[in-house]
C-alpha positions in Angstrom: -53.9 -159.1 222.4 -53.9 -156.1 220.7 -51.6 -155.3 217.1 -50.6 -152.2 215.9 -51.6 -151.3 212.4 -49.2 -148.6 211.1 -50.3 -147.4 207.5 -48.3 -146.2 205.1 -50.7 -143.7 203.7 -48.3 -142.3 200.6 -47.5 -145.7 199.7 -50.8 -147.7 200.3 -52.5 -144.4 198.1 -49.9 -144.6 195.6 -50.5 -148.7 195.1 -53.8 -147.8 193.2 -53.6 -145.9 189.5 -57.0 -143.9 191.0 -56.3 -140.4 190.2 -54.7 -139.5 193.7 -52.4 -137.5 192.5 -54.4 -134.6 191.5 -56.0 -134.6 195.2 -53.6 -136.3 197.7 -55.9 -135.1 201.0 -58.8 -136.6 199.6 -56.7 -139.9 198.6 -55.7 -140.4 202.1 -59.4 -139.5 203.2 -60.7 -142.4 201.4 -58.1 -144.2 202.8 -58.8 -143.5 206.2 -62.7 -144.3 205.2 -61.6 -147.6 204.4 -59.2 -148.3 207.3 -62.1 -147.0 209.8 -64.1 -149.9 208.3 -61.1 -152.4 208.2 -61.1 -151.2 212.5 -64.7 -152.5 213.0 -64.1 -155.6 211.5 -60.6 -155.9 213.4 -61.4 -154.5 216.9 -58.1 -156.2 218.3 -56.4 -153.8 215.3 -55.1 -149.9 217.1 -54.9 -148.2 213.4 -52.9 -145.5 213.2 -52.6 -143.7 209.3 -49.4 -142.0 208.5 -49.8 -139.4 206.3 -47.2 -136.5 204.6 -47.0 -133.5 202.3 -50.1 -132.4 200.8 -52.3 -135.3 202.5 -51.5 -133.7 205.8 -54.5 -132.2 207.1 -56.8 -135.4 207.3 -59.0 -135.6 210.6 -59.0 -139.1 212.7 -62.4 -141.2 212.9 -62.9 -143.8 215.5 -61.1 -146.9 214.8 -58.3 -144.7 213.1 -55.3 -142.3 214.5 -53.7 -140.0 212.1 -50.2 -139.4 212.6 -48.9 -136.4 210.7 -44.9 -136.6 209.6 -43.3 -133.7 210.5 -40.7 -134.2 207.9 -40.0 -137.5 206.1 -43.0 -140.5 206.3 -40.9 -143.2 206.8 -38.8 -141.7 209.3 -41.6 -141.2 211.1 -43.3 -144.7 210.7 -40.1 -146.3 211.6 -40.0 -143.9 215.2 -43.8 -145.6 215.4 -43.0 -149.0 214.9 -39.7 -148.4 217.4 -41.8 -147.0 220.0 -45.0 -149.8 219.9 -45.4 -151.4 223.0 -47.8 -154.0 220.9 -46.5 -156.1 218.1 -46.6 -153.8 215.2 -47.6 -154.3 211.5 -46.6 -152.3 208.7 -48.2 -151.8 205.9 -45.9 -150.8 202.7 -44.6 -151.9 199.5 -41.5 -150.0 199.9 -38.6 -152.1 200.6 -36.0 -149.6 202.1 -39.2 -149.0 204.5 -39.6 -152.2 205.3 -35.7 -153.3 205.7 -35.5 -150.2 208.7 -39.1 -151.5 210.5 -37.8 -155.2 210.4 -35.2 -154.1 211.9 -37.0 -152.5 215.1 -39.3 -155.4 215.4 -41.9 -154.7 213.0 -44.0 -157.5 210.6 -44.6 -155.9 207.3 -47.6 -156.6 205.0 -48.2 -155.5 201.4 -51.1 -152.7 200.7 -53.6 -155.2 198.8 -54.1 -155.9 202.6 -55.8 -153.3 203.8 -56.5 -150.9 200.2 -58.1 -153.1 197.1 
């Protein structure tokens, strides 16, 4: 059976004091490095990265979809999560986030799970 992986790439980034902030593409391209690898390891995992504002921009790898928010992240992860026909995982620390995925039928795990 195959599981949904929707990353929350602003929040996952943000869960590690590594100087993102001064390059929030790049942050989200090692984060998408990382997932890619996560993929091989997890081939019964469909990845797909959300990413916003100024990480916007980041090309997919195999093992890894990138989902650009037109406006608001979470908005946009929670229309993901609504629309999987998989059982979907989210992964976020934010807890308005995961209150609204819950809510459409989503698990939610923590970003230690997929970003050290």
């Amino acid at each position: 059976m195959s599981i949904l992986l929707v990353v929350d790439g602003a929040n996952v980034v943000g869960s590690v004091p590594d100087g993102w902030w001064r390059d929030r593409r790049s942050a989200a391209v090692r984060l998408r490095d990382r997932l890619a690898v996560r993929a091989g390891q997890h081939p019964e995992e469909d990845v797909v990265l959300v990413v916003e504002g100024r990480a916007r921009g980041v090309d997919p790898v195999p093992g890894v979809r990138i989902e650009e928010a037109p406006g608001e992240g979470d908005d946009h992860i929670v229309a993901v999560a609504a629309a999987a026909t998989a059982p979907c995982v989210v992964v976020t620390a934010d807890r308005a986030l995961r209150r609204r995925v819950e809510e459409v039928g989503a698990r939610c795990v923590g970003p230690r799970t997929v970003y050290p």
